[in-house]
N, C-alpha and C positions, 0 to 999 in steps of 0.2 A: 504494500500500500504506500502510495505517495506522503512525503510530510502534508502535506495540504488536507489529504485522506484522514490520516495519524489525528491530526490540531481539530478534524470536522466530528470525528468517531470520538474525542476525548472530549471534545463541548457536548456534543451530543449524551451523552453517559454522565457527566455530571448533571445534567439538567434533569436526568431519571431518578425517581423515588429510588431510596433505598432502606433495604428490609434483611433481617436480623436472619432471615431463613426463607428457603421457596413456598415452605405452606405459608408463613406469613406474609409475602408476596403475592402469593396466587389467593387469599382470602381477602385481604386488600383491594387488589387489582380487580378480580371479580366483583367486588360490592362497588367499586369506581362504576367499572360497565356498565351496573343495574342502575344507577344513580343515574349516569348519561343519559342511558335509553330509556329513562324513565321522564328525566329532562325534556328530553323530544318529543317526546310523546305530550307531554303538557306544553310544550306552543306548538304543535303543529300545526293546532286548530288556526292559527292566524294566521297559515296559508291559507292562500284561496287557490294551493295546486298540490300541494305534497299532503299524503295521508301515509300512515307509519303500516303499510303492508308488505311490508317487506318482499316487495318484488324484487325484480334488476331494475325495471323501469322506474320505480319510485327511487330512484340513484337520479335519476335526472334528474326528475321535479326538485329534489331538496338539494341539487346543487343549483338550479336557476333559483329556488325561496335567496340560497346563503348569498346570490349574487346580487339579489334585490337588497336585502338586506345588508349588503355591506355600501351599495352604489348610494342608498339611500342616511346611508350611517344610523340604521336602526334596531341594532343588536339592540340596545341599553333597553329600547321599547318594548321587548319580548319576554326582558329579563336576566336577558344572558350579554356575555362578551363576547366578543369576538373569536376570543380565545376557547371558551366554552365551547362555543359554534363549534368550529372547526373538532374539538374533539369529542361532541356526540357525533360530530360527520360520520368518523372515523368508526366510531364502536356501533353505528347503526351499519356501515359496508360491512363489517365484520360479522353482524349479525347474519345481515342479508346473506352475504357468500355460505354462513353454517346453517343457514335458515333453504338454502336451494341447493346446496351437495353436501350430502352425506358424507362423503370423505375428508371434510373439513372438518376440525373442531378447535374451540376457544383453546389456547396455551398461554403459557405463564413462562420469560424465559428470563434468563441472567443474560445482561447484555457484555459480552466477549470482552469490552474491553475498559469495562471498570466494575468490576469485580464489587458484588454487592448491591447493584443497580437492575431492577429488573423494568420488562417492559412486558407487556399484555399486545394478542395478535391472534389471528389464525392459523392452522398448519394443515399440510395434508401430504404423509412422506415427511420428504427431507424439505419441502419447499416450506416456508416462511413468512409471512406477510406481518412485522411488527406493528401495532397500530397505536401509536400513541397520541398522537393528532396528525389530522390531514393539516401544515398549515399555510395560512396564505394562499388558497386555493385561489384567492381572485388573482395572482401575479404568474400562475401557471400558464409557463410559450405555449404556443398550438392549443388555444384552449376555446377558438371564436365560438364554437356550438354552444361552450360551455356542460360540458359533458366528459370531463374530464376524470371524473367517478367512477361512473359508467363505464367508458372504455379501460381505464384500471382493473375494473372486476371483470369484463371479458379479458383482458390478459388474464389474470391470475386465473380463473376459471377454465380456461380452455386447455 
């Protein structure tokens, strides 16, 4: 890995909770999830396009709500931050990919390279999908559809 790599994966890991053990990580980190998507699920209603059925398609709708809602700077309005947003994003994808294949399920992992830091994600096999927050979704290149969710979970899905 590059220094640049090194300095990105060492910010990165300090910014992750850290837990005294993996069961106290993965009981933490799941009751985190239930919080988020519990979060969602109480403002969805102030869309007038995203409903919490955990399709593929409802990846769309709630990434056009997060894009309204940030064009318009009206996170605070909803209840949440910005920041919030972006990480129910993240744990309702998660849902959704365990919620339409079977071969995925919720994990709990120690992240590689700061020891005692764990993060919360998907897995199916060897593949991985950490999900900690999606963030900054509105500054995402190639994103004009704004569907950039969406085509993430057709990768990782296929």
């Amino acid at each position: 890995m590059s220094r640049a790599g090194m300095r990105a994966a060492a910010d990165h890991g300090r910014a992750l909770p850290r837990y005294g053990s993996q069961e106290e990580a993965e009981r933490a980190l799941f009751a985190q999830r239930d919080v988020l998507l519990d979060r969602l699920r109480a403002v969805a209603p102030n869309s007038a396009s995203f409903r919490v059925d955990l399709t593929p398609e409802s990846l769309k709708s709630l990434e056009r709500w997060y894009f309204e809602l940030h064009e318009l700077s009206a996170f605070g309005e909803i209840g949440l931050s910005r920041e919030t947003f972006e990480r129910c994003l993240a744990m309702y994808f998660g849902e959704v990919v365990v919620k339409n294949h079977a071969e995925f399920k919720w994990a709990v992992r120690e992240f590689a390279f700061e020891p005692g830091t764990y993060e919360i994600g998907v897995i199916r096999g060897t593949v991985a999908v950490m999900l900690t927050r999606f963030s900054d979704v509105h500054a995402r290149p190639n994103n004009k559809k704004r569907e950039s969710i969406w085509r993430e979970y057709r990768r990782w899905v296929s």
